[in-house]
N, C-alpha and C positions, 0 to 999 in steps of 0.2 A: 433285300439286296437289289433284285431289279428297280423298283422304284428311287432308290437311291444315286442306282447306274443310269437311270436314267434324268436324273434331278441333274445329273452331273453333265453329261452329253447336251442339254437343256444350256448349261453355262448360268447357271445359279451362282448368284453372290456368296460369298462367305469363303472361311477357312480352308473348306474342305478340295473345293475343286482345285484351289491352287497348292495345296499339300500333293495332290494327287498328279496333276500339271506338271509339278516338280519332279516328280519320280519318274515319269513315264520319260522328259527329260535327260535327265539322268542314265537311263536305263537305255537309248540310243546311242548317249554319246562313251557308254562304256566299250573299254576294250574287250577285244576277244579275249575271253577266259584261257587263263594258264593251263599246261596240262596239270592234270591231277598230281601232286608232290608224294607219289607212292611207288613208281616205278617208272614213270618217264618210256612207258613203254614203246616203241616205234620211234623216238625221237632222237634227232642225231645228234652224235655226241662230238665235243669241242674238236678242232681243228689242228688245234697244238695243245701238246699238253694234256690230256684226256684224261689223266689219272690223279684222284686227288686224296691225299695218304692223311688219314684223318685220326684223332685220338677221340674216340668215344669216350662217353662221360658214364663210366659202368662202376669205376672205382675199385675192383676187387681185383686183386694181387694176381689171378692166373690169368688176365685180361689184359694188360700193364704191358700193352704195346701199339700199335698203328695200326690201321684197316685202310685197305686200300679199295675205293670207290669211285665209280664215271661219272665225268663232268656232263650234264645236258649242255647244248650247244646253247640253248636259252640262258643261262646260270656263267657261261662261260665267263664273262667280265667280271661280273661279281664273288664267283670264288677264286676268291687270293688268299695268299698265307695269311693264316693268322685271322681271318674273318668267325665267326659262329656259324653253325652248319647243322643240319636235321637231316639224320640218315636210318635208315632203315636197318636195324640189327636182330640177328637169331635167325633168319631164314638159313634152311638144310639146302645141301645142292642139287635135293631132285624138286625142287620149289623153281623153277627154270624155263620162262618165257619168251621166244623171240630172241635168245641171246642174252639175255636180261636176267640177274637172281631177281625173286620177288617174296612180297610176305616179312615175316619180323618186326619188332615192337619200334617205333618210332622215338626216338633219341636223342639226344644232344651233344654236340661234339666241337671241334677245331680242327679249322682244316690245317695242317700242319704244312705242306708241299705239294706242289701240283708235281706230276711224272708225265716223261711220254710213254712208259710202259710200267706194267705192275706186274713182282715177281712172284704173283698169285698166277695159277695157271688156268684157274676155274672163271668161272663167267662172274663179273663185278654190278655188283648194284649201284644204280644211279643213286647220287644226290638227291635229298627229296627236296630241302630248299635251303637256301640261303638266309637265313634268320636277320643278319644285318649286312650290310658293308663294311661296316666298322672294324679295321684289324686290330683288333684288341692283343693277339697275342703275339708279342715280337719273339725276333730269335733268341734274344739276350732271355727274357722272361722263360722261355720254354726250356733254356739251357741251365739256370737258376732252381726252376721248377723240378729236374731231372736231376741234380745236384742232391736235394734237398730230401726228395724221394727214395733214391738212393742211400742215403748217411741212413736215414730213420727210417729205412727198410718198410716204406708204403708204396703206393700207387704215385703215378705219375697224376691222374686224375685227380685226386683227393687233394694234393697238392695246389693243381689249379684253381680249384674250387677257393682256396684260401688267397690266394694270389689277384685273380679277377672277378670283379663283384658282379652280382646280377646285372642284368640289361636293364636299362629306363629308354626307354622307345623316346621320349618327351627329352630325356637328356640329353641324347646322341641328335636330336636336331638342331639343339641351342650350338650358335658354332661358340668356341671359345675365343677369348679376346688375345689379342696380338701380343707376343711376346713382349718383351720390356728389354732395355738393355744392360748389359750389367752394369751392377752399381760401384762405386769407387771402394776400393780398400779401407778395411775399417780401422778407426783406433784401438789403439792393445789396450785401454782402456786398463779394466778389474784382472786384468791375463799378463799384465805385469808383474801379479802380485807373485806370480811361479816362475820358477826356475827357467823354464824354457817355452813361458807363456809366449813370448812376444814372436819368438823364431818358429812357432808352432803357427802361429798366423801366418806369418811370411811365407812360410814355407807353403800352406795352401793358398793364399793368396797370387802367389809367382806359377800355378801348377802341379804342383808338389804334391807328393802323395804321404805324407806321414802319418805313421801308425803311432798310436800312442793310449796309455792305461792311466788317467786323468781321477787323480786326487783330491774332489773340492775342498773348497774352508767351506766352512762351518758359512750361512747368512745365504738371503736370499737372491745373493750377484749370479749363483749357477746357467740361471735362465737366461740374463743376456750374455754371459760369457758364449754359450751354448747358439746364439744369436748371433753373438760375432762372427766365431765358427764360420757358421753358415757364409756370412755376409762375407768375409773374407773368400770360401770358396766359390761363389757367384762373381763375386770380382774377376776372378779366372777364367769366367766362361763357361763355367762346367755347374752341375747342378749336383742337390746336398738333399739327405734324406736323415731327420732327425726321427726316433722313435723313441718314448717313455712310457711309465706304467699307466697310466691312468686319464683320465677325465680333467681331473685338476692340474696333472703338469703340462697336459697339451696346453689348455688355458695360458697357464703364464709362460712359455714359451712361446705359441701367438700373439701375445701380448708384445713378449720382447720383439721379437720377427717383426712385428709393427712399426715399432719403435724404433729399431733400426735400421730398417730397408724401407721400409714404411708401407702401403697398401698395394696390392697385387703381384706382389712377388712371389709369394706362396700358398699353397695348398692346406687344409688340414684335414685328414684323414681319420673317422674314428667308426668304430660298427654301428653305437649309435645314431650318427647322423641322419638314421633316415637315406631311404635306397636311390630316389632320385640323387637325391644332393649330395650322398658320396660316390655315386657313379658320375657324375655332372664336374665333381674338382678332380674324381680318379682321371676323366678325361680328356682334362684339360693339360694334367702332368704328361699322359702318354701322347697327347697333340704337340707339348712341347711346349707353352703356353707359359706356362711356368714351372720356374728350376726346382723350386725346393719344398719341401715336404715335413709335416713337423704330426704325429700322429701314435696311436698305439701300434700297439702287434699285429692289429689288420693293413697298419702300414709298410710292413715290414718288405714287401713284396712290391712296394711302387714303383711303377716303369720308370724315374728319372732317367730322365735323356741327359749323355755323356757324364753320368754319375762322377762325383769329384770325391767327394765325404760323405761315409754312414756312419751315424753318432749315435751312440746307445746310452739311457743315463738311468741307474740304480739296477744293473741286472741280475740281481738278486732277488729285487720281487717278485713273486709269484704267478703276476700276470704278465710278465712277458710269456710264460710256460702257454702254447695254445693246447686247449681242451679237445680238438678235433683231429682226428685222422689225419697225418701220421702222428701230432703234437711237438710239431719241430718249436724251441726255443728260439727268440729274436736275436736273443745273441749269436748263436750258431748258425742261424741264415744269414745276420749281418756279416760276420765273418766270411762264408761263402762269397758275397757280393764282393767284398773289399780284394778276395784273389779272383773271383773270375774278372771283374772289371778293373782291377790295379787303379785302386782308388784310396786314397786316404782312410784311415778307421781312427774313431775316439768312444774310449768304455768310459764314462764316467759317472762318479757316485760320490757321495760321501764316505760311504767306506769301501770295502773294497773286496771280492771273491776270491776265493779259489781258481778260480778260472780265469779271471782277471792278473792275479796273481803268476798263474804258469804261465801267460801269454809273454809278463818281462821275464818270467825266470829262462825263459826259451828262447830270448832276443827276438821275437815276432814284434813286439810293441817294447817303445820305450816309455818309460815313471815320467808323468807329466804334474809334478808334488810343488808344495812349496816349502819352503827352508821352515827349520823348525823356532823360529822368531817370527812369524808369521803364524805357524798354528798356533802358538801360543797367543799370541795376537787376538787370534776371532775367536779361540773356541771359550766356551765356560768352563766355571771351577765344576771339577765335577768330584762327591764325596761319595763314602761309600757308608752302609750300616750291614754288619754281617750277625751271622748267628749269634755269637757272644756277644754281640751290641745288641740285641733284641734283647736275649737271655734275664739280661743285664737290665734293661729298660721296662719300669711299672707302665708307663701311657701305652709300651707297644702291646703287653702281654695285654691290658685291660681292652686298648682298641683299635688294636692290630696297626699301628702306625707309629713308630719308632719318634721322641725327642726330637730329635735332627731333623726329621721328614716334618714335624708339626711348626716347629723353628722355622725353617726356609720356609712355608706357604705362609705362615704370617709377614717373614719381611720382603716375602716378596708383594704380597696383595698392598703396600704401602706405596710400589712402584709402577705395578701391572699387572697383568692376566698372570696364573700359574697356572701351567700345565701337566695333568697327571695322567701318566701312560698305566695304567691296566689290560694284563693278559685277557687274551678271549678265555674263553672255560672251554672246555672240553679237551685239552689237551691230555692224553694219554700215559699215565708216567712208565717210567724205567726203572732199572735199578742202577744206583750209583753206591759207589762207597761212602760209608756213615763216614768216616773220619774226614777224609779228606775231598769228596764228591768228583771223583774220577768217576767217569761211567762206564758202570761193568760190559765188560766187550769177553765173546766168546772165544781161548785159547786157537782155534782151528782155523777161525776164519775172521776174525774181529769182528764178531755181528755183535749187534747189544742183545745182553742179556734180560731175559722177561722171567719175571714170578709167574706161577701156575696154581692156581686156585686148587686144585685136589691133589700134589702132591709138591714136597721139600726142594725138590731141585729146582736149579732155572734152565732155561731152554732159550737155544739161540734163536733169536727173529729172523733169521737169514738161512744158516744151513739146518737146522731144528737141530740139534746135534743137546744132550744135556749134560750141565755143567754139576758137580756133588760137591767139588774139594776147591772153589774159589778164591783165590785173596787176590787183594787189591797190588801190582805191579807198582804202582808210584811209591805207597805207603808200608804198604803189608799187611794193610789190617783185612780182616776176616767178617766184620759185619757190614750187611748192607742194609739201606734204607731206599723205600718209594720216595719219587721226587714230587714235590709239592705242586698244587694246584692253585692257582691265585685266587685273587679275594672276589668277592661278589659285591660287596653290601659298599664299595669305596666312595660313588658318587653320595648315598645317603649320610655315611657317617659325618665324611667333609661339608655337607649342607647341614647338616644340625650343628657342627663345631663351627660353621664361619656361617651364620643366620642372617647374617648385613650382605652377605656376598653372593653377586647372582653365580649359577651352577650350570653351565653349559655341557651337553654331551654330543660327542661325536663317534660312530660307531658304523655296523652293517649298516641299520635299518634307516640313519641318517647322519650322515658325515658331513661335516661343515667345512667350508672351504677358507674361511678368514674371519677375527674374530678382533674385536675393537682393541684400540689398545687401554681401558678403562680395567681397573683392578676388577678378576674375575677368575672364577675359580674354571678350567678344562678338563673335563675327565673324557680322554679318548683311547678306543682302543689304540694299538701298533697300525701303524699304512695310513690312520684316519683321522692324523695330527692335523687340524686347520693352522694356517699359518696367520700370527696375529702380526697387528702393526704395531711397527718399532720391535719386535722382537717377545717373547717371553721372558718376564724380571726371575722365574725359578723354573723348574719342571722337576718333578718326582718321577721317577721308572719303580714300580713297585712290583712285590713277587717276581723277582726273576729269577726264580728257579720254575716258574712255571712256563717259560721259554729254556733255559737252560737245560730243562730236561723234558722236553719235548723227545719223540720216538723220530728220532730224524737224524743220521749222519752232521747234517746243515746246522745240529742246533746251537751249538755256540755262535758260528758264525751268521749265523741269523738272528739271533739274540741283539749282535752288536751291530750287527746293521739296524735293525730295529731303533735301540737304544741311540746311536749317533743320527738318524735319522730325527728325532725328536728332540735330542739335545743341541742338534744345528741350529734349530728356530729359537733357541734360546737367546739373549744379549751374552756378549763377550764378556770374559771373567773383569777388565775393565772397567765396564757398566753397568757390573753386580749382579752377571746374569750367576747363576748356581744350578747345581745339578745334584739330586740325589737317588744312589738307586740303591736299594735294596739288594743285596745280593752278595755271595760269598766274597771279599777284595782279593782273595789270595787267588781266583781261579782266571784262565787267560782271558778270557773274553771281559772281564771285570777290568783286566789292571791294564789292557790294550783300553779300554774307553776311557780309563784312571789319565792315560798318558795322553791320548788322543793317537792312537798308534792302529788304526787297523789296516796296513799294511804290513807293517810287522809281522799282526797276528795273521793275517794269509797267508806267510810267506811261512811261519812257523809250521800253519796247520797243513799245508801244503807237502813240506819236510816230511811230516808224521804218515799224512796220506802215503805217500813215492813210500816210504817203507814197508804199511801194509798193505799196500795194494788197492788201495782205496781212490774210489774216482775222486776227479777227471783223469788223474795219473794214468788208472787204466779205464777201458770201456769195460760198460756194464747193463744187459738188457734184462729183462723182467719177464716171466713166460706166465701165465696165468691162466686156468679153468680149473674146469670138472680133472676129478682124479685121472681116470680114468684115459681118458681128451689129452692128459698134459703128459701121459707117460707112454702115451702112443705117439705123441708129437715129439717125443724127445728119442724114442728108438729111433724116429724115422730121420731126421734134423744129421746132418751131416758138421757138426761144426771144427771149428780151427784145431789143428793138433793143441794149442795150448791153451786151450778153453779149459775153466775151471767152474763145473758146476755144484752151485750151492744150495741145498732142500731137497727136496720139495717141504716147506710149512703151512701150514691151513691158515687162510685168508680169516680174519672176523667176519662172520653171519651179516647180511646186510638186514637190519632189522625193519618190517613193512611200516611205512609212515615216514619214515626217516631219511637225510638227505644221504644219497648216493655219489660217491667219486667214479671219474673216469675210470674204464677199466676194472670198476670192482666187482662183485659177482653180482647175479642178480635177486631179490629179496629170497629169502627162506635157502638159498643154495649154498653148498658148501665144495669150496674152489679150495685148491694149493696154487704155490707158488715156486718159482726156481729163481734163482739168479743165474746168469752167464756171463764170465769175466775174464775181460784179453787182458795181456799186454799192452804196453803204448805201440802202435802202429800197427793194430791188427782188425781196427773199430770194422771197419770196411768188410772186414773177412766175414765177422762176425755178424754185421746186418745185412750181408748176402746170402749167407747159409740161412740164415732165420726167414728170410723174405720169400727163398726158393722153397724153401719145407712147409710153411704156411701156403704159398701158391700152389704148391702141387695137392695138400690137402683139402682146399679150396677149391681145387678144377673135381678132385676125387665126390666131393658133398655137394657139388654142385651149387654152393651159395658161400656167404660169407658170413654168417652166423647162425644162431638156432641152437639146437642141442647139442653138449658138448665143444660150442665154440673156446676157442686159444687165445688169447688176447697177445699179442707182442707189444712191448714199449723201449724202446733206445734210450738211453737215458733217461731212468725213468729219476722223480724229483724224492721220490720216498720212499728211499730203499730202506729207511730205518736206520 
């Protein structure tokens, strides 16, 4: 080394001494070093203002409030509302220097409000540091955020986490480019084709805030109608947040948004994107940069500045449901947004929810449909083959696919692509009535009724209560039957019967997003239809009793959302598009897609719901663990005088290797379950008392899970 120091002192040619040159450099023209971001000890604190009410990022339910903490006078400019902030938390009060708390784990937080005083009386810990300038969190967002937390009885934190993405240091430097102005009013274009398409523009267009529950036809206009939308509420002035299920409908809604407004006008928001690049567009909507937003469930939460329209489209699928703490649905935070901000809202789909459904039965949103010469217009013929048509049928019995069904894939492949929808497997069956396949529902509480492998009775999934002396209420008949599982072997069989026809599959493990329009055979599961050009000349929906009698409240009406979702991409009965599905004709969710009617069928299922008690009508949360854990959490749980609880029944074993659902137990454990069910207007009551009993057993254990943890769910998606 000395020889080296000395080569260098010397002033030797080469790398090294100007590497070294450099730094020494450097190392004068640095600033004085910051105080240490631990305690800010000795250091004087802001002038105005001095106290900064912060929400740590701790997430567990007895925490689920504000910390108040001193501004250093050095920090003083840069904490403002709403910035990122590293604070010192867990220090005891005899931890106490100088006037100063000190010690505790170093954290992550938002400053919520600066104060000139805090109504902590004990001595307040400084600020350790300011992480950005950047005010990420607005009032509106943190008001949204506290909403949200609230309904679904979580953390304020947890919340945020879903709300505001990670930092990109790299992104928050790129500035964002300049607003654009608004664009002109658009043509009513394909939004003619409905009843109160054109006035539904106008109306956002001028200002307007209308709510509406939005009917599509059958074809693939959804997207730019959806575009319009938007483009009319930008007209306005005010900015529009579009959210869909998936990968693929962002795509062709970006597409349209291009098309129509053309480049830089909006955002797209997805979790994939990659952390820069969706913190980089997240920032450019809360800069204000631009109005509108086209994205999934991680979109759900976009800061649009002077928000005009939240547009929600198929909210039925499954992925609007988020997996994470607290697991609020997109629908029900869209909703939130459209009252706190008094903003236009549009639910649209192909078919149509329950939820959808109550929203016109309650005058909140009005039917935004179109005349029934119209749906007749786009949708396809669509046929039916039931049990007696199988029965009856030698090709179905020999291979497993009915006449009819073998019929349309041939005259269709003379035209175009046919597509064949196949259940996933593993669906779980039920019991229904052999006669007429009503599904057996428990006398006490209408839970479905399950067979039990070592004894005669069945047993309700919901209040476990057992049933001996059953008969079928519609019918009267006395036997029941398991409901079927669909087929496996469907893409093989159709590729040896049509050997000239290439066989495309679309599924989990590879889903295709468009597929030519050359004769060709599609076998995709449900969700993971490729949409082909020019439309599909046929589609088969096969086994559908292995959706029909899924273990789910949802399953008819899931079935038909399913089924109409796949039958849209079809060609109009016109153009020879055809439809066949397999499945009982006489049952509702059959002769609703027979008609092209699933508003109808909500509106009915809906009826049936409000009688028994069955959500949405009423709220209904899910309690979940250890026996033991879940019966001492329910002595302690204070809930609504008209709270009705249902169980406790034993979860399924989570078996080791196998894939695990949110909230289920953890491998080798054996959990119960309860339901808990209001009234209409008491949801509130109900994910308060749950939040507070959970929070105080949460402060008591000192953590937020481990042994014996409780799981809470608000609406949960599968109550069975």
């Amino acid at each position: 080394m000395s020889s080296e120091n000395g080569s260098v002192d010397e002033g030797a040619e080469g790398a090294r001494p100007e590497q070294l040159a450099l730094i020494r450099e450097t190392v004068r023209k640095a600033k004085v070093p910051r105080a240490k971001p631990r305690t800010w000890r000795g250091a004087a604190l802001a002038k105005e203002l001095p106290v900064a009410r912060v929400l740590v990022d701790k997430g567990v339910l007895h925490l689920d409030r504000y910390f108040d903490y001193a501004v250093p006078e050095e920090l003083d400019a840069e904490a403002q509302p709403g910035v990122r902030v590293r604070v010192r938390f867990g220090a005891g009060r005899g931890r106490v220097r100088e006037g100063r708390r000190e010690g505790g784990g170093l954290i992550d937080g938002f400053l919520v409000e600066r104060l000139a005083e805090s109504d902590y009386s004990g001595p307040l810990a400084a600020l350790a540091q300011v992480v950005s300038p950047e005010p990420v969190l607005s009032e509106e967002l943190l008001g949204l955020a506290r909403a949200v937390a609230d309904r679904y009885a979580g953390s304020l934190a947890d919340v945020l986490q879903l709300a505001v993405p990670p930092r990109s240091a790299r992104a928050e430097q790129r500035p964002s480019p300049e607003p654009l102005p608004p664009p002109a009013p658009p043509q009513t274009a394909s939004w003619g084709r409905y009843e109160r398409g054109g006035a539904f523009l106008e109306s956002l267009a001028s200002g307007g805030a209308p709510r509406a529950v939005w009917n599509a036809l059958p074809g693939p206009e959804w997207s730019e109608e959806l575009a319009r939308a938007v483009a009319a509420t930008l007209a306005s002035g005010r900015g529009a947040l579009v959210v869909v299920p998936d990968g693929r409908a962002v795509a062709r809604v970006d597409a349209a948004l291009s098309s129509v407004l053309g480049e830089g006008r909006h955002a797209v928001l997805t979790a994939d994107a990659g952390p820069e690049k969706r913190y980089r567009e997240w920032l450019a909507v809360r800069r204000g940069a631009v109005r509108a937003v086209v994205g999934t469930r991680a979109a759900m939460f976009a800061p649009v500045r002077d928000l005009g329209l939240v547009a929600l489209w198929d909210d039925g699928d499954d992925s609007h449901s988020e997996p994470h703490a607290p697991q609020p649905h997109a629908r029900e935070v869209l909703l939130l947004r459209a009252a706190l901000d008094k903003c236009a809202f549009l639910l649209g789909s192909w078919s149509c929810t329950v939820e959808a459904a109550q929203l016109v039965e309650s005058g909140w949103a009005r039917p935004l449909v179109a005349s029934r010469e119209q749906v007749r217009a786009a949708a396809p013929l669509v046929r039916t083959v039931g049990d007696q048509d199988l029965a009856r049928d030698e090709a179905a019995r020999a291979a497993r696919l009915p006449t009819l069904a073998w019929q349309a894939v041939r005259e269709g492949l003379r035209h175009g692509p046919v597509l064949v929808q196949v259940p996933r497997r593993g669906y779980v069956p039920r019991m229904a009535c052999a006669n007429c396949r009503a599904p057996a529902r428990c006398r006490h509480c209408a839970g479905p009724l399950e067979g039990q492998e070592s004894a005669a009775a069945l047993r309700c999934g919901w209040c476990g209560r057992e049933e001996e002396s059953w008969h079928c209420p519609e019918c009267g008949g006395f036997r029941l039957r398991a409901q079927v599982v669909g087929a496996r072997r469907t893409a093989e069989e159709l590729g040896r019967a049509f050997p000239a026809v290439p066989v495309r599959t679309s599924g989990r493990e590879h889903v295709l997003d468009t597929v030519p329009g050359a004769p060709a055979l599609v076998v995709s599961t449900p969700g993971a239809e490729p949409v082909a050009e020019g439309g599909y000349a046929a589609a088969l929906l096969l086994d559908g009793w292995a959706m029909l009698g899924r273990p789910d409240l949802r399953a008819g009406e899931d079935a038909l959302r399913r089924w109409i979702a796949a039958s849209a991409l079809v060609r109009a009965q016109g153009a020879g598009g055809t439809v066949v599905v397999v499945a009982e004709p006489t049952l509702r969710p059959v002769q609703a897609l027979v008609r092209w009617d699933p508003v109808g069928h909500a509106v009915r299922e809906l009826g049936e719901r409000a009688e028994l008690g069955f959500p949405p009508v009423s709220r209904m949360a899910s309690v979940s663990g250890p026996g033991e854990a879940l019966a001492e959490f329910l002595a302690a749980v204070e809930l609504p005088d008209e709270a009705e609880v249902l169980g406790p029944v034993p979860l399924p074993v989570t078996a080791a290797g196998g894939p695990r659902r949110v909230g289920a137990p953890p491998v080798g454990e054996r959990w119960e379950r309860v339901l808990v069910r209001v009234p209409p207007g008491r949801g509130a009551a109900l994910a308060a008392s749950l939040k507070a009993a959970q929070a105080s057993r949460m402060a008591r254990s000192g953590g937020s899970g481990g042994e014996g943890a409780v799981w809470v769910r608000i609406d949960p998606p599968d109550i069975g």
